[in-house]
PASEBA-1860 file (N, C-alpha, C; in nm, 3 decimals):
! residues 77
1> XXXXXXXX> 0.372/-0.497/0.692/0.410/-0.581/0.581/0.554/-0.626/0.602 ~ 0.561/-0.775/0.612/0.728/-0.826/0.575/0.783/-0.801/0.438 ~ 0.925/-0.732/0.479/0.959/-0.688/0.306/0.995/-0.798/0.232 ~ 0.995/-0.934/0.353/0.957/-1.025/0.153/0.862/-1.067/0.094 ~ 0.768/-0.964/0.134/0.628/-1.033/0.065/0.621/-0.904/-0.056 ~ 0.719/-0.796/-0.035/0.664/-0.694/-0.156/0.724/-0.755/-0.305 ~ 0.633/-0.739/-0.342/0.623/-0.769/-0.489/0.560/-0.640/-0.568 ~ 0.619/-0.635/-0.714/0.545/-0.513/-0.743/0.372/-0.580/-0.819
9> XXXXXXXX> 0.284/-0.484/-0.826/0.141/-0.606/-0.823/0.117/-0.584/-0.698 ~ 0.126/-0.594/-0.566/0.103/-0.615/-0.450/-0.003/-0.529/-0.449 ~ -0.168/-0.595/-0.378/-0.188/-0.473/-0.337/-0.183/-0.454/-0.160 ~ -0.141/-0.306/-0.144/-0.135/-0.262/-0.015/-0.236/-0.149/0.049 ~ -0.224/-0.155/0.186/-0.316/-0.012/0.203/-0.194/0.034/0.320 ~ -0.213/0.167/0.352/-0.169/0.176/0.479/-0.176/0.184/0.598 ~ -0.081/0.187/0.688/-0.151/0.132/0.802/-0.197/0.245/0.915 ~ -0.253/0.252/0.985/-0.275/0.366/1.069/-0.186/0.443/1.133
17> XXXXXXXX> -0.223/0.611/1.103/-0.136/0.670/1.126/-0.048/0.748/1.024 ~ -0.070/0.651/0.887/0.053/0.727/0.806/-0.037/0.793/0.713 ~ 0.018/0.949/0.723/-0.028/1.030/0.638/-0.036/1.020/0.510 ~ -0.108/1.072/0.465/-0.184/1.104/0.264/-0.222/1.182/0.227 ~ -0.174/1.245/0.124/-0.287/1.398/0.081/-0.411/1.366/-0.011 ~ -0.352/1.255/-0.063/-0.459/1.244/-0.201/-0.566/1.124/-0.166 ~ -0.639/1.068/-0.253/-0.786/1.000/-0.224/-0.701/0.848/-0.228 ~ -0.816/0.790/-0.113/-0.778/0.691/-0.138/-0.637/0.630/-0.012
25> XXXXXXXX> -0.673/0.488/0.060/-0.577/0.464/0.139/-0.480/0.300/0.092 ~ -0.539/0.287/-0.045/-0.503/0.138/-0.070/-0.442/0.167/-0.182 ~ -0.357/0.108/-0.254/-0.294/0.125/-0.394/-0.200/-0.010/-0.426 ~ -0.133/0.010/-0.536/-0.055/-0.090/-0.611/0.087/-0.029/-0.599 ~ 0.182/-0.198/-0.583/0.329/-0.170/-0.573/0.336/-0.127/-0.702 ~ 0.415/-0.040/-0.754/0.457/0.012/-0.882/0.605/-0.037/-0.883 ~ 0.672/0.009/-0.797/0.840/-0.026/-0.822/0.882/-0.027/-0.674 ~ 0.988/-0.089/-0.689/1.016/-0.141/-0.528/1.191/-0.075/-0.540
33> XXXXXXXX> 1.277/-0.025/-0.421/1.366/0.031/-0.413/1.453/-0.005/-0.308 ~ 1.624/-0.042/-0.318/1.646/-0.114/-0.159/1.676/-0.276/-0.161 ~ 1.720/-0.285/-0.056/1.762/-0.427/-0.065/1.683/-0.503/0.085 ~ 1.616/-0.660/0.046/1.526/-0.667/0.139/1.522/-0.665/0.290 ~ 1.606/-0.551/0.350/1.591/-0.531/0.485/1.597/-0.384/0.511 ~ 1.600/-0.301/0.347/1.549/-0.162/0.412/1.494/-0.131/0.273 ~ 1.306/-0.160/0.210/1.293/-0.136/0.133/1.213/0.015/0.110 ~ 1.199/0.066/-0.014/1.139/0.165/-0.016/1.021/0.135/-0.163
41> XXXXXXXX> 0.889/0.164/-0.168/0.844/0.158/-0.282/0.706/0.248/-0.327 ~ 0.731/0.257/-0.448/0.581/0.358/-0.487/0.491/0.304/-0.464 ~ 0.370/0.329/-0.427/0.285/0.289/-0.443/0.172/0.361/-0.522 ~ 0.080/0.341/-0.610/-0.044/0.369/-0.743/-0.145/0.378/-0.658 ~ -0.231/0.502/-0.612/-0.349/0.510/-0.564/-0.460/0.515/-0.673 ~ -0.621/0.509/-0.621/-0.683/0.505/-0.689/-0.729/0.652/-0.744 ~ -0.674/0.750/-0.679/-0.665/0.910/-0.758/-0.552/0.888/-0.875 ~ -0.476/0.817/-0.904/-0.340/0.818/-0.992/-0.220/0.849/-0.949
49> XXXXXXXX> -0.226/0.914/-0.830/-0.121/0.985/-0.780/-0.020/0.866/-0.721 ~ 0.149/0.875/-0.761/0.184/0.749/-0.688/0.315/0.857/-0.549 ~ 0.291/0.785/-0.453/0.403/0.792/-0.342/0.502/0.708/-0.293 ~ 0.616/0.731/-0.205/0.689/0.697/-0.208/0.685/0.624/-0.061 ~ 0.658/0.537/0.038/0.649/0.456/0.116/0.802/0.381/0.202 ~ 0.797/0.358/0.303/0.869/0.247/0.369/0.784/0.112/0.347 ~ 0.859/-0.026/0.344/0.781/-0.124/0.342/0.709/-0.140/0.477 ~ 0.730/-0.075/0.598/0.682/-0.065/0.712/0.557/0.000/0.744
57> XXXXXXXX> 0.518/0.080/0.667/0.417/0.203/0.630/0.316/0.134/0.600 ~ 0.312/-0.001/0.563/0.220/-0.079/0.436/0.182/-0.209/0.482 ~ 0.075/-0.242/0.458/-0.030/-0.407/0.498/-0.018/-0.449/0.363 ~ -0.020/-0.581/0.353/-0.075/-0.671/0.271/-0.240/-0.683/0.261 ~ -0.294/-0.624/0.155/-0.448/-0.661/0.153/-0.474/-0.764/0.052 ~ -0.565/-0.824/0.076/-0.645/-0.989/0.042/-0.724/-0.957/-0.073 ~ -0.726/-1.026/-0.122/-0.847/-0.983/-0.279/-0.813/-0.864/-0.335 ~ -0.937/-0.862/-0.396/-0.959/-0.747/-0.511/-0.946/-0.591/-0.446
65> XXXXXXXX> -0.919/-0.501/-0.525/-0.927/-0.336/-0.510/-1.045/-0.336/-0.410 ~ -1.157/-0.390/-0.462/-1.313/-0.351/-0.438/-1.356/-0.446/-0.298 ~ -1.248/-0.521/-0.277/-1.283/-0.621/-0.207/-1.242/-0.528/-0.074 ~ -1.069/-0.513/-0.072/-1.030/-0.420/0.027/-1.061/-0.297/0.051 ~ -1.115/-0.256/-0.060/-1.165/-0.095/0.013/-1.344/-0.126/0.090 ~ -1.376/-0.220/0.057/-1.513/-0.264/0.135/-1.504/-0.303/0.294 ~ -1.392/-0.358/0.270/-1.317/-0.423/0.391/-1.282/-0.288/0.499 ~ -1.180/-0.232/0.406/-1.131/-0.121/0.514/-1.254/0.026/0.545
73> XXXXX> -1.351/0.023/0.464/-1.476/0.095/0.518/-1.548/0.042/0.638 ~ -1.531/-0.079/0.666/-1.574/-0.160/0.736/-1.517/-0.184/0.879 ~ -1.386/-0.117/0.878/-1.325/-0.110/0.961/-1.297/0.077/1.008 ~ -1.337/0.162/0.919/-1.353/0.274/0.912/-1.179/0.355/0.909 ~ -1.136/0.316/0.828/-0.995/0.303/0.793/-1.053/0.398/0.635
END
């Protein structure tokens, strides 16, 4: 993800490789932290649980919740 595309609303998933404890690999920007060349932001999974991310850590996903998690099953992500 380019950090000027984070917006909070965004939805993101992450990208391979970066660890998670809780369910779920896609979530919502909640709050964004940083100035746009070293950002940091929560992100809202679909367990509730929110974490704390690099904007580097994170994709831009297309459509809906339901759309991207269909997507990234599909890719076995």
């Amino acid at each position: 993800m380019n950090s000027h595309e984070a917006r909070v609303g965004t939805l993101v998933g992450l990208l391979d490789g970066v660890k998670r404890t809780g369910k779920g690999r896609i979530g919502t920007i909640e709050r964004i932290y940083g100035d746009p060349d070293d950002l940091a932001m929560d992100v809202r999974f679909e367990d509730g649980s929110v974490a704390l991310y690099w904007y580097d850590e994170l994709r831009r996903m297309e459509g809906s919740l339901q759309e991207a998690k269909a997507l990234a099953n599909l890719r076995g992500s």
